[in-house]
Gaussian input, Z-matrix of N, CA and C with variables (Angstrom, degrees):
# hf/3-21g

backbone

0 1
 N
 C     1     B1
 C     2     B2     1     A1
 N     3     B3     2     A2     1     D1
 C     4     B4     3     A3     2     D2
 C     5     B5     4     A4     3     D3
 N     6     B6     5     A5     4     D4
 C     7     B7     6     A6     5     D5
 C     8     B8     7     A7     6     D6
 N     9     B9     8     A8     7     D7
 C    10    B10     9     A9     8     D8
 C    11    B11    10    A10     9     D9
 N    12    B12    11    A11    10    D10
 C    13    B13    12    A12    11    D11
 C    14    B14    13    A13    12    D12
 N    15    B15    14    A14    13    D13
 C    16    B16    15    A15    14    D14
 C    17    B17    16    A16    15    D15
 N    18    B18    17    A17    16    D16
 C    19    B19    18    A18    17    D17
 C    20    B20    19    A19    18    D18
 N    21    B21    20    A20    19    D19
 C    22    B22    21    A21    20    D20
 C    23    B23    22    A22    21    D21
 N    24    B24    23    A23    22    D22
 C    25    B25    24    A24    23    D23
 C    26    B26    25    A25    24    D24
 N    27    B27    26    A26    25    D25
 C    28    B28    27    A27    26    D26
 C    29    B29    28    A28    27    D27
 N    30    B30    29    A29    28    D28
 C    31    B31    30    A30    29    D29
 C    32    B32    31    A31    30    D30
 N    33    B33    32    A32    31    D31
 C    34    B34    33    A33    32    D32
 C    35    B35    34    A34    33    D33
 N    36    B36    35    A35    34    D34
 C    37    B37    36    A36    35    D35
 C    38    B38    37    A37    36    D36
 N    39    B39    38    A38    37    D37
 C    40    B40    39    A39    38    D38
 C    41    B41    40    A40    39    D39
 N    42    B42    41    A41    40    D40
 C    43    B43    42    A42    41    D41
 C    44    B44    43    A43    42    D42
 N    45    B45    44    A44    43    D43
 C    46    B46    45    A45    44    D44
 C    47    B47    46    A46    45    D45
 N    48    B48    47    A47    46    D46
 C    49    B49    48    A48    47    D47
 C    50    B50    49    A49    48    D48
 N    51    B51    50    A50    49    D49
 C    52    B52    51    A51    50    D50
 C    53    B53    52    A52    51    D51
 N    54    B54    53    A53    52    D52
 C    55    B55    54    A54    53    D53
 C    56    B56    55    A55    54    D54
 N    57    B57    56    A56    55    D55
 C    58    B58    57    A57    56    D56
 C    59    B59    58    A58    57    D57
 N    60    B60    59    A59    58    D58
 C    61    B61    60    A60    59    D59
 C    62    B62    61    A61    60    D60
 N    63    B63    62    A62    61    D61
 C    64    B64    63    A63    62    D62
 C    65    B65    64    A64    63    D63
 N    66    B66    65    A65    64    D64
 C    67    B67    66    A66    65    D65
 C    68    B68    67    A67    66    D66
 N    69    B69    68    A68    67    D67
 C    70    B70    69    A69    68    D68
 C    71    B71    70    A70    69    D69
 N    72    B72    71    A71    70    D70
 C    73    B73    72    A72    71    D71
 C    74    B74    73    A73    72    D72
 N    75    B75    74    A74    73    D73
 C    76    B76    75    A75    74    D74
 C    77    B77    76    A76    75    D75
 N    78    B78    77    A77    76    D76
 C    79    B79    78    A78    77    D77
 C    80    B80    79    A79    78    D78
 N    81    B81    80    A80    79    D79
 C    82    B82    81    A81    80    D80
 C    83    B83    82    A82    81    D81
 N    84    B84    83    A83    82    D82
 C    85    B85    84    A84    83    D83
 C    86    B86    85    A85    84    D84
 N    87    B87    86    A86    85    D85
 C    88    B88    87    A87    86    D86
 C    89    B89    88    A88    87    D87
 N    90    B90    89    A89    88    D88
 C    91    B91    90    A90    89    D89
 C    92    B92    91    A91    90    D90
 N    93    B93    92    A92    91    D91
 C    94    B94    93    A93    92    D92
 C    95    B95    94    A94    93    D93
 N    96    B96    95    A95    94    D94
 C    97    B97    96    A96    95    D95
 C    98    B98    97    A97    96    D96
 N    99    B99    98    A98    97    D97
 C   100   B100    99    A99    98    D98
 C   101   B101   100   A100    99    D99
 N   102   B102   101   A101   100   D100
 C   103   B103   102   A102   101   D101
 C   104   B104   103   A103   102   D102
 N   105   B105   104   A104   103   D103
 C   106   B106   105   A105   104   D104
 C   107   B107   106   A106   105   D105
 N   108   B108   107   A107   106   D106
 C   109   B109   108   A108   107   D107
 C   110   B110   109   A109   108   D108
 N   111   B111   110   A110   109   D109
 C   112   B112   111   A111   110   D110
 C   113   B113   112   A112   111   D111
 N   114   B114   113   A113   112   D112
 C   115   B115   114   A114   113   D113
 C   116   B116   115   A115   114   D114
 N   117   B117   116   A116   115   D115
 C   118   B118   117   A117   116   D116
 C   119   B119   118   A118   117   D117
 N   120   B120   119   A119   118   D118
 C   121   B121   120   A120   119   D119
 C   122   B122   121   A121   120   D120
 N   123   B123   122   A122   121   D121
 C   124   B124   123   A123   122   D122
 C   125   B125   124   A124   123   D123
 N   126   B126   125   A125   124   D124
 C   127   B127   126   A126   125   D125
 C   128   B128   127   A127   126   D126
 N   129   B129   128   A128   127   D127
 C   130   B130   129   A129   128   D128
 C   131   B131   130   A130   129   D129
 N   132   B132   131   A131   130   D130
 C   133   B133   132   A132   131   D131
 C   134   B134   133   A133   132   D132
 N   135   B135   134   A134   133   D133
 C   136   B136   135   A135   134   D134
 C   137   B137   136   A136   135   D135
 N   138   B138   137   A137   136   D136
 C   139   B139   138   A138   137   D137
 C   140   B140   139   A139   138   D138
 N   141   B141   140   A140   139   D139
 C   142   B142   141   A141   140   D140
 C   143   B143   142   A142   141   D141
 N   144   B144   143   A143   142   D142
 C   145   B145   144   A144   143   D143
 C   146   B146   145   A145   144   D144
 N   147   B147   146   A146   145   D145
 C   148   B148   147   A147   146   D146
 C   149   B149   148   A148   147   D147
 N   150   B150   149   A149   148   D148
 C   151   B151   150   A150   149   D149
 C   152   B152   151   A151   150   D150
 N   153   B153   152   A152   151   D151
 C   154   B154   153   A153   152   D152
 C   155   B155   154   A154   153   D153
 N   156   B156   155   A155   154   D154
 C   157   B157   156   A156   155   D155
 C   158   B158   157   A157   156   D156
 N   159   B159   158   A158   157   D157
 C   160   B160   159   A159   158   D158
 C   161   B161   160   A160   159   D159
 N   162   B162   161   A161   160   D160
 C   163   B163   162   A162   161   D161
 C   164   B164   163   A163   162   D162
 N   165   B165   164   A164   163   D163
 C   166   B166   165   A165   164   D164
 C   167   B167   166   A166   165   D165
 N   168   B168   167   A167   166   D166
 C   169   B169   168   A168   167   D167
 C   170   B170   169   A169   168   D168
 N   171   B171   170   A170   169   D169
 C   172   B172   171   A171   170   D170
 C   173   B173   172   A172   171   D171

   B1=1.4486
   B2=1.5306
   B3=1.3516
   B4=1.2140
   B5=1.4469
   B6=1.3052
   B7=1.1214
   B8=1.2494
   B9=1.1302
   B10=2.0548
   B11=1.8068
   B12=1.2716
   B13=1.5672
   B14=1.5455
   B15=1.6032
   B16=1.1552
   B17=2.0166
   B18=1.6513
   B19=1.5274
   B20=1.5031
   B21=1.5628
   B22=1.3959
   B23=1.7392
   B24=0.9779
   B25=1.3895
   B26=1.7010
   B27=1.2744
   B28=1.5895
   B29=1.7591
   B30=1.5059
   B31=1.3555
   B32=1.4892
   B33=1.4573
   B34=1.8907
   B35=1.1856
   B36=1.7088
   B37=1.6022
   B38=1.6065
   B39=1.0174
   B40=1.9664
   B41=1.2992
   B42=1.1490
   B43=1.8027
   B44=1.2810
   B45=1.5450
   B46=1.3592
   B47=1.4706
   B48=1.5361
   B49=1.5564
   B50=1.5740
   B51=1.5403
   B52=1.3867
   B53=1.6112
   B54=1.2835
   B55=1.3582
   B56=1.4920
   B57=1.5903
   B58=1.5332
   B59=1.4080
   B60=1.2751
   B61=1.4926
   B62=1.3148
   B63=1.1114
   B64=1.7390
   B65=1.5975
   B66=1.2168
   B67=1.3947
   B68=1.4387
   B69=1.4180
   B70=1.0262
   B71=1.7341
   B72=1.6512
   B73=1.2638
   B74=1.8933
   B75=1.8042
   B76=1.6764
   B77=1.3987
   B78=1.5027
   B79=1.8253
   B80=1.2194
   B81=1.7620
   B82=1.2437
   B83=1.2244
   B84=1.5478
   B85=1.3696
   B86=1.6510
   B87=1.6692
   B88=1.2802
   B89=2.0005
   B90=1.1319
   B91=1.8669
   B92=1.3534
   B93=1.4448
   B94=1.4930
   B95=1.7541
   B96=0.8363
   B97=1.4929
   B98=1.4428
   B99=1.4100
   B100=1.5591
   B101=1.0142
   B102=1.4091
   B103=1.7916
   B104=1.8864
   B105=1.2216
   B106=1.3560
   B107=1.5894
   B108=1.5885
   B109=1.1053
   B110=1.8146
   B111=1.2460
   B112=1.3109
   B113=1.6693
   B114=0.7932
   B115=1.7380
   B116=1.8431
   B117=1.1030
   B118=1.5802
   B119=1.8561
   B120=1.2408
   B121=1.6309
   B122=1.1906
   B123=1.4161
   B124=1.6864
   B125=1.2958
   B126=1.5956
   B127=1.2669
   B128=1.6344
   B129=1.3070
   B130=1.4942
   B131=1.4056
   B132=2.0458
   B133=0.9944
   B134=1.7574
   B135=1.2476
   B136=1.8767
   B137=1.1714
   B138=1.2941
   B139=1.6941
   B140=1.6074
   B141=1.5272
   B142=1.2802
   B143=1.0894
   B144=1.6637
   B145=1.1486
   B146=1.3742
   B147=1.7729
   B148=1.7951
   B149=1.5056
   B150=1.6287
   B151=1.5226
   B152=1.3831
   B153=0.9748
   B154=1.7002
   B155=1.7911
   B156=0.8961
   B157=1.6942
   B158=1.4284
   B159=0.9419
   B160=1.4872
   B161=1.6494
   B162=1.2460
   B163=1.3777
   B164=1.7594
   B165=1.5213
   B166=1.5182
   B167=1.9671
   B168=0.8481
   B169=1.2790
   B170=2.0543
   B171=1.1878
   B172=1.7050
   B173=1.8157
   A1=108.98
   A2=121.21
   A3=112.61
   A4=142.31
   A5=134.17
   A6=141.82
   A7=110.93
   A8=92.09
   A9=116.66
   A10=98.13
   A11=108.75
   A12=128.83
   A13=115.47
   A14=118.61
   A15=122.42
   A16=123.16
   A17=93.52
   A18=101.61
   A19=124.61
   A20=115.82
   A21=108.61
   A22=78.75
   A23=148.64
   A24=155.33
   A25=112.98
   A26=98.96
   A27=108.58
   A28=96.01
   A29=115.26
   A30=103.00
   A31=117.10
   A32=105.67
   A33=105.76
   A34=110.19
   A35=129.52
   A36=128.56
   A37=88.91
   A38=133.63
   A39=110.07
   A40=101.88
   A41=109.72
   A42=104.14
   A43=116.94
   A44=99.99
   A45=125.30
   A46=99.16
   A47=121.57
   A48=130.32
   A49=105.65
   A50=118.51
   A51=128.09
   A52=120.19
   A53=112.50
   A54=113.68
   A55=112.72
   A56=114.08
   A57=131.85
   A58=103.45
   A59=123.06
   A60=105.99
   A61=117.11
   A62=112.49
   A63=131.25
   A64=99.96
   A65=128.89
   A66=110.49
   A67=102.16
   A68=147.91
   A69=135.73
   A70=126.88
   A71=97.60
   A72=93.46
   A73=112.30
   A74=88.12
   A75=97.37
   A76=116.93
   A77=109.52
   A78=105.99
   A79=81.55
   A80=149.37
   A81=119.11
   A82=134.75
   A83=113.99
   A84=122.69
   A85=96.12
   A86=103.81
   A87=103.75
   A88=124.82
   A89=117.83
   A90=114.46
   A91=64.92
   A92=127.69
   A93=129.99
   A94=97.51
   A95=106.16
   A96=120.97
   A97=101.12
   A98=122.98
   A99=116.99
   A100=113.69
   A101=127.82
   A102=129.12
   A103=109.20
   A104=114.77
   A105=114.38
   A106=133.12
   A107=105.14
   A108=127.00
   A109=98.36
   A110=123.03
   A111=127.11
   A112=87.09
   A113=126.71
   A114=140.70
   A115=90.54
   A116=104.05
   A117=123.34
   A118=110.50
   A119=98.26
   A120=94.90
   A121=110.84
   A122=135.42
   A123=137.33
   A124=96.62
   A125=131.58
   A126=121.67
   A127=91.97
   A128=103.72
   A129=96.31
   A130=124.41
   A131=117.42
   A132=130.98
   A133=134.18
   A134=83.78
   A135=97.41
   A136=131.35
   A137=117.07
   A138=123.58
   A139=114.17
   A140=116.14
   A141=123.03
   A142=106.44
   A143=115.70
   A144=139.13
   A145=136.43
   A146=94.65
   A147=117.97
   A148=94.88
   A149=129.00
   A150=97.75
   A151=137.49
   A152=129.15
   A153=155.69
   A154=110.52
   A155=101.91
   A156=109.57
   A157=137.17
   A158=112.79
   A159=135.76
   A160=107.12
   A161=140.85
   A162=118.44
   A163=152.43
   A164=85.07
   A165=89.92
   A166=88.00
   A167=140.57
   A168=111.81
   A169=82.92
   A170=94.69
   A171=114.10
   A172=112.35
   D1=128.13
   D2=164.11
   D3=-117.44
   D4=134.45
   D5=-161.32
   D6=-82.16
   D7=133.92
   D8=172.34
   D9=-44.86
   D10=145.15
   D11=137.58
   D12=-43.22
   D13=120.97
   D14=162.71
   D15=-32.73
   D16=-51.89
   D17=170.60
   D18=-84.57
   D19=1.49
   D20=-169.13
   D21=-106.47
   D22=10.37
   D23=167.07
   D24=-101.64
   D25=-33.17
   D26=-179.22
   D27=-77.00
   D28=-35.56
   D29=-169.55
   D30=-92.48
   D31=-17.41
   D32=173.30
   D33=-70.75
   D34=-16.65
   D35=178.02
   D36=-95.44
   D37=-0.71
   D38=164.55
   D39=-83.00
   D40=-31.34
   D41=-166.25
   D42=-68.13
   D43=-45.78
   D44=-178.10
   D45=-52.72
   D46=-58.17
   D47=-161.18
   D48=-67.25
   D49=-42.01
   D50=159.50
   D51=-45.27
   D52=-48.41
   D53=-172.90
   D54=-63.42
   D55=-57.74
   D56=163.46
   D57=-40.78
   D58=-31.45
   D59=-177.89
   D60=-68.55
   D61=-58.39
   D62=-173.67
   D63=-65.95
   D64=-21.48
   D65=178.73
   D66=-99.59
   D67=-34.28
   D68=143.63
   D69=-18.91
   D70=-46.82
   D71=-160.52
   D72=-79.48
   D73=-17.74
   D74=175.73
   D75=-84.62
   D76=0.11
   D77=173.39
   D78=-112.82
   D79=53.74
   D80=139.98
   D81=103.89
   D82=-8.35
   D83=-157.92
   D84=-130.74
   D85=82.86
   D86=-175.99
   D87=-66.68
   D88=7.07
   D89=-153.61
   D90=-114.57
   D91=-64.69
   D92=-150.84
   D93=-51.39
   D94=-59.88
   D95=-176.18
   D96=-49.22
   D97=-54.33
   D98=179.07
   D99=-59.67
   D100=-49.04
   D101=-176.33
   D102=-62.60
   D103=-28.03
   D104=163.45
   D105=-72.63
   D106=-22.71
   D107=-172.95
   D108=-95.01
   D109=-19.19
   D110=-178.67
   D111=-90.96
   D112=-53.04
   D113=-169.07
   D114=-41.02
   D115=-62.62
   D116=-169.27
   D117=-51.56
   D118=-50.89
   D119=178.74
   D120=-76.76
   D121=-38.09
   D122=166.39
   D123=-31.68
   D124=-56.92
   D125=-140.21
   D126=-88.92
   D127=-47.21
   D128=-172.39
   D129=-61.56
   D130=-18.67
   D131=143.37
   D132=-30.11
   D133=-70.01
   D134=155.62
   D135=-54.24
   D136=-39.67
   D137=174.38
   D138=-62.08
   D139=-13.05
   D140=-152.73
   D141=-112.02
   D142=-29.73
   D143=155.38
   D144=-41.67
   D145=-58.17
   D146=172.47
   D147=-72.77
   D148=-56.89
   D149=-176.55
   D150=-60.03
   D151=-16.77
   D152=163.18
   D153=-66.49
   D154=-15.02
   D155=157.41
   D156=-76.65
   D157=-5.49
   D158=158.36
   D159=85.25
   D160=58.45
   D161=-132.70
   D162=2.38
   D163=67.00
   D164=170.70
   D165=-96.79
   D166=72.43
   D167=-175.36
   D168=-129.73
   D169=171.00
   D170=-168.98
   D171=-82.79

C-alpha cells in the first residue's frame, strides 16, 4: 500500500479549503467563506514549505 506525500496531502486540503471557500462565499456566507479562504493559504503555505525541504517529506 502506498502512502501519499506529506505535501501532496498538504495540497489536496488547499484545494479542498479553496473550493469551500468560493462556494460558501456564493451562497452568502461571507466570514465562513473567509475562514476557509484563510484555511486555504495556510495549507498552500505549508505545501510550499514541505517542498522546499529537500525531501525530508513522508
Amino acid at each position: 500500500m502506498t502512502i501519499m506525500k506529506t505535501s501532496t496531502i498538504f495540497a489536496i486540503c488547499g484545494i479542498i479549503c479553496g473550493l469551500l471557500s468560493a462556494m460558501l462565499g456564493f451562497t452568502g456566507k461571507p466570514w465562513q467563506a473567509g475562514l476557509f479562504g484563510l484555511a486555504a493559504g495556510i495549507w498552500s503555505l505549508a505545501t510550499l514549505i514541505m517542498d522546499r525541504r529537500d525531501g525530508d517529506d513522508d
